[in-house]
C-alpha positions as a Markdown table, in Angstrom:
| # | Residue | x | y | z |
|---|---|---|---|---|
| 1 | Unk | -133.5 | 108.1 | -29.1 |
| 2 | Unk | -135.3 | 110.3 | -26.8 |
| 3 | Unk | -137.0 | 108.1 | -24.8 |
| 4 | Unk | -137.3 | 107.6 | -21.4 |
| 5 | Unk | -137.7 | 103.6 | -19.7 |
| 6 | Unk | -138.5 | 103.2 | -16.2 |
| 7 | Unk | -138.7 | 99.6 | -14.6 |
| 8 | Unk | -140.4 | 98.3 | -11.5 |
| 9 | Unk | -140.3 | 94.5 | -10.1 |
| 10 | Unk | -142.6 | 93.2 | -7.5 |
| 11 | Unk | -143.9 | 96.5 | -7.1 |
| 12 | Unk | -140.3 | 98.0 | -6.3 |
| 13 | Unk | -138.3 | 100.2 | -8.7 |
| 14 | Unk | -135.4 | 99.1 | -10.5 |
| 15 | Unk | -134.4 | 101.8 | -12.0 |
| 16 | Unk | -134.9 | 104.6 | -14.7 |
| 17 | Unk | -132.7 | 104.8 | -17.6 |
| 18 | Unk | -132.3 | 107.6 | -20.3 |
| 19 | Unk | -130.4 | 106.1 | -23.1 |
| 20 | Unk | -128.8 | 103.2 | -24.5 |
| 21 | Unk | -128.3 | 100.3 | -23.1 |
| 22 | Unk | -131.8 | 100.3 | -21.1 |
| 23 | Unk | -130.5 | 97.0 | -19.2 |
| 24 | Unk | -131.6 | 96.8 | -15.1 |
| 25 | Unk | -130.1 | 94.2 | -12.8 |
| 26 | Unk | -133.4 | 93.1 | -11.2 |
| 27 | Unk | -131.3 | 90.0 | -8.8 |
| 28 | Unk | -132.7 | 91.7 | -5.9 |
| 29 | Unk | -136.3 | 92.5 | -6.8 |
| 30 | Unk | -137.2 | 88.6 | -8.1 |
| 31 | Unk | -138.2 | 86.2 | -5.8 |
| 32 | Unk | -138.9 | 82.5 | -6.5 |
| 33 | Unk | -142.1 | 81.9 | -8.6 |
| 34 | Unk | -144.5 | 84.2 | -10.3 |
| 35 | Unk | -142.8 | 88.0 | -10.6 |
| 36 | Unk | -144.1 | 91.1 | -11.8 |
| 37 | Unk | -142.7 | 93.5 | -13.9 |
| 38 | Unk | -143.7 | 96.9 | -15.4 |
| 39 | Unk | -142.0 | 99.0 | -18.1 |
| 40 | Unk | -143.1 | 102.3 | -18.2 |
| 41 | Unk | -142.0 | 104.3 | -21.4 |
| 42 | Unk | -142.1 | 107.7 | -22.1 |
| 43 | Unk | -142.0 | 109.1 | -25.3 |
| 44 | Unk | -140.6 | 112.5 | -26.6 |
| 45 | Unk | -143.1 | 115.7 | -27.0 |
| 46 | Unk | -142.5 | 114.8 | -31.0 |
| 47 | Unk | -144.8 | 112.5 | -31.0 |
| 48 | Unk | -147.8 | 115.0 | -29.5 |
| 49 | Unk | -146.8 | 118.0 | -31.9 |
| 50 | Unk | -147.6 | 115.3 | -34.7 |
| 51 | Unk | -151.3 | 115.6 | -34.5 |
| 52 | Unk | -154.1 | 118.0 | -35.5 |
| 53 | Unk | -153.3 | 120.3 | -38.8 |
| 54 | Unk | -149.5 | 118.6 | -38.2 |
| 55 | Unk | -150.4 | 115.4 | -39.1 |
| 56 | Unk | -148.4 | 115.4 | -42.0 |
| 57 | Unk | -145.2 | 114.7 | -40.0 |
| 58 | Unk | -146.4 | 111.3 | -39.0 |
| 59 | Unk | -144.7 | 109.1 | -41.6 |
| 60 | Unk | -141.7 | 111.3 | -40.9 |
| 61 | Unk | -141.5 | 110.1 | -36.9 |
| 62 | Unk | -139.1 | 107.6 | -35.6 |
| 63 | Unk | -140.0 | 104.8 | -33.9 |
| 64 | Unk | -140.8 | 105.2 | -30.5 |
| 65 | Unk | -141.9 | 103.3 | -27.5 |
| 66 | Unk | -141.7 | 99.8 | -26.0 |
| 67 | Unk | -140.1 | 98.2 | -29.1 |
| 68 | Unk | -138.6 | 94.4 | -28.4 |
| 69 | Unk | -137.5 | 92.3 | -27.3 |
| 70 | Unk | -137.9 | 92.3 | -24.1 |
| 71 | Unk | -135.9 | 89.3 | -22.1 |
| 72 | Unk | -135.6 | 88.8 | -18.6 |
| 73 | Unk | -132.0 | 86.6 | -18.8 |
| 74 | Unk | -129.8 | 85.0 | -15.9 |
| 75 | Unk | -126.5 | 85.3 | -15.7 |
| 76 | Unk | -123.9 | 87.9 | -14.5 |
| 77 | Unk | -125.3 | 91.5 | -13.6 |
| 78 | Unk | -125.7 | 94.3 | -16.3 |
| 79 | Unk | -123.3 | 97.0 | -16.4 |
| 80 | Unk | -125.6 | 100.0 | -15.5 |
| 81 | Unk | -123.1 | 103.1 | -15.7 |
């Protein structure tokens, strides 16, 4: 996948994951009523060699990025290892 997704609740971070499944148990960061949350995602260097004379390798490029869905659900916390 190569992608990177970082997480952050109210301000606080939960958590930074690396790979599959990029799940965050956020019980302690949410408080009642309105909640923020950021997702930061960082993309792999393939997607900056694709540009200039090697354009051409565009169509070729996975997906990459903050691709949904994105759901906030309750229930029993996320297995995180």
């Amino acid at each position: 996948m190569g992608v990177v997704a970082e997480v952050w609740v109210n301000g606080k971070p939960a958590g930074t994951r690396v790979w599959l499944p990029f799940a965050f148990d956020i019980t302690d960061l949410v408080k009642p009523g309105k909640n923020t949350v950021k997702i930061l995602v960082t993309n792999t260097m393939e997607n900056e060699r694709a540009v200039d004379n090697r354009a051409r390798k565009l169509p070729r490029l996975a997906h990459s990025g903050l691709i949904g869905p994105v759901s906030i659900r309750a229930g029993a916390p996320v297995a995180t290892r």
